[in-house]
N, C-alpha and C positions, 0 to 999 in steps of 0.2 A: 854105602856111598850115597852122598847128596848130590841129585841134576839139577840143572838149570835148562829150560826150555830157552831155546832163539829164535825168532820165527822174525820172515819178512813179509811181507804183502804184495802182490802184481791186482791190483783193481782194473778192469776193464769197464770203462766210465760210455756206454753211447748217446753220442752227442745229439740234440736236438734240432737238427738242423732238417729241411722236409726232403731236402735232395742225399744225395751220396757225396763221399767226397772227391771224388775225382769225375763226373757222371752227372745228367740231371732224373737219372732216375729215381722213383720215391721209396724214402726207408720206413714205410706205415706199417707197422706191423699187423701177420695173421694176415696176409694177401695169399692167394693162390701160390704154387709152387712156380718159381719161373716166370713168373707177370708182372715181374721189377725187374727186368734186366737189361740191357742192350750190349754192343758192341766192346764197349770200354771193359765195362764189369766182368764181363766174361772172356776176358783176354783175347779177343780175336785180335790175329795181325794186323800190322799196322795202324793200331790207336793210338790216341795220346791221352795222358792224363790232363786234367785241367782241375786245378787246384779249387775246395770249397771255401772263400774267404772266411764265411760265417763258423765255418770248424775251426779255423785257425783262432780265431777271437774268439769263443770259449773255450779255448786251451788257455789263452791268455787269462780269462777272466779268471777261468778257476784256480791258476799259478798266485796271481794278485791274492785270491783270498786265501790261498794255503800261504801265505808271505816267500812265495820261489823270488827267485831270481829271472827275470825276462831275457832269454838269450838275445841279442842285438842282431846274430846272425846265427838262423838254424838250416840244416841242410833234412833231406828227406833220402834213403836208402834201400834196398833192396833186402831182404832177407828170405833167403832161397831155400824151400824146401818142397819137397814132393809129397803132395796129400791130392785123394778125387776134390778136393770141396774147393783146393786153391786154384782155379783155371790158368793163371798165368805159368804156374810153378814159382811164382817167387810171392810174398806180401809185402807190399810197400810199406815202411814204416820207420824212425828216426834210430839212430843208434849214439856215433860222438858226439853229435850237434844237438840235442834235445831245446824244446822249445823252452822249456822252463827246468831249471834246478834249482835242488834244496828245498826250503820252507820247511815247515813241519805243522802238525796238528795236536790240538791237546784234550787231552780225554781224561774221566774220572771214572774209577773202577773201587769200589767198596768205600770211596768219601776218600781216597789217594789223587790227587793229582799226577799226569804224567804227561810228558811231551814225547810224540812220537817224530822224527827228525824223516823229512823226504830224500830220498834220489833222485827223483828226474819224475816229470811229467811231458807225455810225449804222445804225438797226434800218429793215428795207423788204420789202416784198412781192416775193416774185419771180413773173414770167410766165407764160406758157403755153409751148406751145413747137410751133412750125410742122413740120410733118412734110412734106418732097417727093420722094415715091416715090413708086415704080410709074410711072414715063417718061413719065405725061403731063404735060396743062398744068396741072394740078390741085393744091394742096397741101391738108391735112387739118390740124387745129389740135387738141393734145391741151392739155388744163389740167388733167391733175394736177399741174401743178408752180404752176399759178397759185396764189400764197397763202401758199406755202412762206415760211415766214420767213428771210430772209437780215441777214444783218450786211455793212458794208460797211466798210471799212477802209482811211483816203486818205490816202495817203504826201504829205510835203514832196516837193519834187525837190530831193530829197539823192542820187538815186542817179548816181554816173557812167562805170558801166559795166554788159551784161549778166550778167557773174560778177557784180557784187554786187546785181542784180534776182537772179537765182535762190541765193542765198543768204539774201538775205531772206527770198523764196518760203518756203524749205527751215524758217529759225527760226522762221517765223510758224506754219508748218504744225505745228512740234514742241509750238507751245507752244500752239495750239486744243486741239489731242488732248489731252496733260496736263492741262489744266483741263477736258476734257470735253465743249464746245461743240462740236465740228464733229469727222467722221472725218474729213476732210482727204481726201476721196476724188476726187483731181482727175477722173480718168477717167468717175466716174458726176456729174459738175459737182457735187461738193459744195466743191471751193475752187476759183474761177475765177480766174484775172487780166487785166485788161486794163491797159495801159502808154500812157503821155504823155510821147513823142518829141521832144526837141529836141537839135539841138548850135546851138554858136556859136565863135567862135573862140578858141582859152586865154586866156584874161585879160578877157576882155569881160563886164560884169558883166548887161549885159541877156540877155533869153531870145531864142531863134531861134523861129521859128513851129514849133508841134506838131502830130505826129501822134498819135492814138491807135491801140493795135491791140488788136483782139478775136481770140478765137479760139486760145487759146494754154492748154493743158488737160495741162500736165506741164511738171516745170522743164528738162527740154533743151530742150523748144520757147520756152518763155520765153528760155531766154540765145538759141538760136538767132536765134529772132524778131527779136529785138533786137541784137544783132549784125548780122544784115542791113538790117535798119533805119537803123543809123547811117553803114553804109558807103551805102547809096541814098542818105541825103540829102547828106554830102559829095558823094557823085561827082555830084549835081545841082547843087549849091552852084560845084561847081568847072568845071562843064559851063557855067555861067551859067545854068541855070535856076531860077526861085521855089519855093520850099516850099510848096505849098499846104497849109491845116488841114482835115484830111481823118479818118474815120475806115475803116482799113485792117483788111483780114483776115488771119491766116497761113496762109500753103494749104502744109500739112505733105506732101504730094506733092511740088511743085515747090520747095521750098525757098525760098519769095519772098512778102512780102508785095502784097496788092494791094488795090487800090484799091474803096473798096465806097459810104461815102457823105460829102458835105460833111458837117462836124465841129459839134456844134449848139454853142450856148452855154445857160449858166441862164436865161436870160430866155425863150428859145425854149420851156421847156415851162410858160411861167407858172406857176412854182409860188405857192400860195395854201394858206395854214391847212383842215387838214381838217375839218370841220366837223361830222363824224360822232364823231368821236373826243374825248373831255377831252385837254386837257395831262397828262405826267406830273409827279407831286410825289415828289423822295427823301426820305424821314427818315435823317437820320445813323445812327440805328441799323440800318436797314436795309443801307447802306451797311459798318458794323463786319462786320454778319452774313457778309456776303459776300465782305470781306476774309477773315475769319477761317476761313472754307472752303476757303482759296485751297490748291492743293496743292506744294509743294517743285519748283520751273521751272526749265527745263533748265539754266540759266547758274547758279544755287543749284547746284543738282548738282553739277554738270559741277567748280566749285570744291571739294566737297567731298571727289567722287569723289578729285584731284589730290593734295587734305590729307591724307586718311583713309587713303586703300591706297594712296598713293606710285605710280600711272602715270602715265602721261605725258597729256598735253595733250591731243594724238592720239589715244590710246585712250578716255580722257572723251568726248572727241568724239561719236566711233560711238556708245560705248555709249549715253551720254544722247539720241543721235537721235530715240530709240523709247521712251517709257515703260516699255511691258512690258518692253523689254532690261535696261533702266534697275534694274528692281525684281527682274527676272531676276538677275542679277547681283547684287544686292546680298543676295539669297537665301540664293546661293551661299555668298557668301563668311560669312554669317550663321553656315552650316552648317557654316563649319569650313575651308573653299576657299580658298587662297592669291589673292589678290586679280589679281595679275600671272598666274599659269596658268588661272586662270578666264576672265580677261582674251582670252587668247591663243587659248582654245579655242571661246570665243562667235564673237569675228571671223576666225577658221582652218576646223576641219573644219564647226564645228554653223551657220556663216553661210553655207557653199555646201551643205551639207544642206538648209539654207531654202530657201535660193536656187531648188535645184534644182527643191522640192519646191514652190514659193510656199508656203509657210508662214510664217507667224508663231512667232516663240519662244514664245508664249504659249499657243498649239496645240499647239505639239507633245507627242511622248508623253514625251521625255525631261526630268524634274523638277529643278529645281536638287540638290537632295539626290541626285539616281541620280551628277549626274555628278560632285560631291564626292565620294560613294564610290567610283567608276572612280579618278580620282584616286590616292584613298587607297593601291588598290591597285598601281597603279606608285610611288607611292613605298617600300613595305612590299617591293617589289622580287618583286610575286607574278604580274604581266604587265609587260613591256615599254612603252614608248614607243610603238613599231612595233604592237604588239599592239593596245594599247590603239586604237589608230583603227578595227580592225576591230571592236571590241568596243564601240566607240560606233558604227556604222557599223551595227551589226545593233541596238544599242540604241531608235535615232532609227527602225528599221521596225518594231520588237515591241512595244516597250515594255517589254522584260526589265530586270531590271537587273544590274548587270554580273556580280554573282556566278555571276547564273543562267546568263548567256552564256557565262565561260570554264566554266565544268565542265558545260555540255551539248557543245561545241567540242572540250571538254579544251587549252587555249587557257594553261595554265599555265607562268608562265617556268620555263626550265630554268636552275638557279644551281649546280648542282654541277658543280665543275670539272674532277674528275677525267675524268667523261662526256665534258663539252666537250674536254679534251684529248685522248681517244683520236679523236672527229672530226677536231678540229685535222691530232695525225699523220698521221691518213690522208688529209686536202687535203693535206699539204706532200708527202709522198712521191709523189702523184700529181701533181704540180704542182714539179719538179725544175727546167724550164727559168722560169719565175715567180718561184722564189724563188732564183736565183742573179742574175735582173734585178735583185730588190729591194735584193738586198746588193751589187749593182754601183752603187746609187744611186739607181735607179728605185722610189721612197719613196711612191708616187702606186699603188702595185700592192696597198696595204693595204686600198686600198676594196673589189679582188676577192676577196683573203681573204676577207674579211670578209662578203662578199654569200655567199660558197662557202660558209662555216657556218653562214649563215644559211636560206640554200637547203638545205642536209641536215636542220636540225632544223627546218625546215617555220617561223622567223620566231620559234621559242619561247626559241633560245639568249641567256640574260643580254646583251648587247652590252659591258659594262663588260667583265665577264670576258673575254668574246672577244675584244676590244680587250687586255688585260691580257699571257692566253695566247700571244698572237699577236704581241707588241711583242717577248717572253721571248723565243720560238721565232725568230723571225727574225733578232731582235739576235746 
C-alpha cells in the first residue's frame, strides 16, 4: 500500500520588541538566570498585565505579508496548564478570536510550485525554561524568557512531505527578517517548530491519527525529523500496530524520534477570556498604516530581480534568501556592476569568504562600491581574472580597496606582448619533447603552456594574449 504524509506546522515567531509583553522587562538574550524578571513575569499576586503595543503591530505586520485576514476585534485568553517554568499556572495567549486568519505562503520544492494555506496567527506569552544540570536529581527554573512575546503561526495540513516543511521553514524565516519581526535565530529559539504527523493511504480523504514533534531547532532537523517520522508510522502501520496521539521529541544524537507525552487536545487546558486584559479594536487606518510600511518581500523581489538584471530564477533565489544580500547586490549594481558578474561573485569567492569566516555580507569590510571598482579593473584589462581573486581575497581581510592592493602587491597585468613572447620562446625551446606531442594531436597540452607562463610571470601575464601567442607559436 501507497501513504501519503499530512503534516501541519505550529511556528513560534519571537517578536522583536526590547521589552516583554505584558512587563517592561528586557527580552536580550544570554542574560544571567533570573536578571529579566519582575513582579508581573513571575506571577506574583495581584499584578496586572499591560499590553505591548509594539507586539501587537508585528503580528499585524507579519498577517499583512502572509495575506491573513485582520481581525477587527481579537480577544486574548488564558490557557491553563501546570509546568515548574509557567509561574502563573496558566499562559496567556489567543484561542476564538486570533489576531489574524488565513493567508498562506508559497514555496518551491524541486522547480514545483506550491501554496501552503494558514490558520491563524496569534500573539502569546512565552515560558520560563527548566534547567537539568549538574547530574543530580534537581532542576532549577530560569524566567527570563517568561513574558517574552512570541507569535505563533498554524499552518493548514497542506504540507506532504519533509522538503516542503523545511522549505516553508526556510520562506517563513526569509520573510520575519525582511519585515523586521523576528531574527529568525533558530539556534538561540527565536524561530521554533513543532510538526503535526499524519499519513494515510493515497487517496483516502480522511486523516490518520497524529503525532506531534517538539524539539526541532534548524531546518535539516525539521526535514530530518520528519522524514523519520513518516517512515515509523508506516512500518507501524504495516507491522499491524496503532498509531497512538502522542507528543514526540527529536533526539538529534540518535537520529530518532521518541516518545515523550500523551497529545493534549483544546479542551484539556480550559481555555477561558482573559479577564485581566480588554479585547483589541483595529481601526482601518491603523491597518493602512501598517500596510503601508510594509517593505518589498522576497517573492516581489525575487520577480523583479528575474525582470530587471535578466538572471536566472536560481540566482534570485540565493540572492533574495537574506535581505542584506538582497540590498547588497542591488547596491552593486546601482553603482555601475554588471548584474550577472556581481551576481557570480556574491555566490562564488565572497559567499565561501562568509562562509569561512561566519560573516554576514552586511559585516563585512568589503562595500558594494570596492567590489564594482575591482571589477572595473579587470575589465580595463589592468588585473586579470586570476588576479583579481587574490585581490579580493586580501580585500575581504584589510578592507583596502583594490587600487591600494594591486600597487602595494605590484599585482598589475602584464599586456605587452612582445614581453610575453620572449617568455613564451623560452618555455617552448625548453619544452621540445611537449610541443612535438601537441602538434602530434595532443591539443589538451595547451593547459601546461599555459600554466608554464603563468608560473614565470608570478599570475600577472594577460591570459587572452597568452592564449593568443601560444595558438600562433604552436600552430
Amino acid at each position: 500500500m501507497q501513504y501519503e504524509a499530512v503534516i501541519g506546522l505550529e511556528i513560534h515567531a519571537q517578536l522583536l520588541t526590547d521589552t516583554k509583553i505584558f512587563c517592561g522587562c528586557s527580552t536580550r538574550f544570554g542574560s544571567d538566570p533570573n536578571t529579566q524578571i519582575c513582579p508581573v513575569c513571575t506571577g506574583m499576586p495581584g499584578v496586572l498585565p499591560v499590553m505591548n503595543r509594539k507586539a501587537v503591530e508585528y503580528v499585524v505586520r507579519t498577517g499583512l505579508a502572509l495575506h491573513c485576514d485582520i481581525s477587527s476585534y481579537s480577544r486574548f485568553a488564558r490557557k491553563n496548564y501546570f509546568y515548574p517554568d509557567l509561574p502563573k499556572g496558566y499562559q496567556i495567549s489567543q484561542f476564538e478570536l486570533p489576531l489574524c486568519e488565513h493567508g498562506f505562503v508559497d514555496i518551491t520544492v524541486e522547480g514545483n510550485s506550491k501554496r501552503v494555506a494558514l490558520t491563524r496567527i496569534h500573539l502569546e506569552e512565552d515560558a520560563g525554561k527548566n534547567i537539568h544540570e549538574g547530574g543530580g536529581h534537581d532542576s532549577a527554573v530560569d524566567l527570563n524568557r517568561a513574558g517574552v512575546p512570541l507569535m505563533e503561526i498554524v499552518t493548514e495540513p497542506d504540507i506532504r512531505s519533509a522538503a516542503e516543511a523545511a522549505a516553508f521553514m526556510k520562506k517563513l524565516r526569509a520573510i520575519v527578517r525582511y519585515i523586521g519581526v523576528c531574527d529568525g535565530n533558530m539556534e538561540q529559539g527565536s524561530l521554533r517548530c513543532d510538526a503535526n504527523v499524519s499519513i494515510r493511504p493515497s487517496g483516502q480523504e480522511a486523516y490518520g491519527v497524529k503525532t506531534e514533534i517538539k524539539n526541532m531547532n534548524s531546518f535539516r532537523y525539521v526535514e530530518k525529523a520528519l522524514d523519520y517520522e513518516i517512515k515509523r508510522q508506516i512500518r507501524s502501520l504495516q507491522d499491524g500496530e496503532r498509531i497512538i496521539q502522542e507528543t514526540r521529541l527529536w533526539n538529534t544524537e540518535k537520529g530518532v524520534t521518541e516518545s515523550m507525552r500523551s497529545k493534549e487536545e483544546a479542551h484539556d487546558y480550559r481555555y477561558f477570556p482573559d479577564p485581566d486584559l480588554m479585547p483589541i479594536e483595529f481601526e482601518k487606518s491603523l491597518i493602512d498604516r501598517i500596510q503601508s510600511e510594509l517593505v518589498e518581500l522576497p517573492d516581489e523581489k525575487h520577480r523583479r530581480f528575474v525582470d530587471e538584471h535578466g538572471i536566472s530564477d536560481e540566482d534570485a533565489g540565493l540572492l533574495v534568501a537574506e535581505r542584506e544580500t538582497a540590498e547588497w547586490f542591488e547596491v552593486a549594481v546601482k553603482a555601475g556592476g554588471d548584474p550577472k558578474n556581481i551576481c557570480n561573485w556574491i555566490k562564488g569567492d565572497f559567499a565561501k569568504l562568509l562562509n569561512d569566516n561566519n560573516t554576514q555580507i552586511n559585516e563585512s569590510l568589503v562595500t558594494p562600491q570596492m567590489l564594482v571598482a575591482m571589477l572595473s579593473l579587470v575589465e580595463k584589462g589592468t588585473i586579470s581574472g586570476r588576479i583579481a581573486k587574490t585581490v579580493f581575497e586580501e580585500m575581504y581581510r584589510t578592507g583596502k580597496t583594490a587600487d591600494e592592493v594591486v600597487e602595494e602587491k605590484g599585482l598589475v597585468q602584464i599586456s605587452d606582448a612582445s614581453g610575453i613572447e620572449t617568455i613564451i620562446d623560452e618555455i617552448l625551446n625548453n619544452s621540445t619533447g611537449e610541443v612535438a606531442r601537441f602538434r602530434e594531436g595532443e591539443t589538451k597540452l595547451m593547459g601546461f603552456f599555459v600554466g608554464q607562463v603563468m608560473k614565470a610571470t608570478k599570475g600577472k601575464a594577460n591570459p587572452k594574449i597568452v592564449n593568443e601567442l601560444l595558438r600562433k607559436k604552436l600552430n
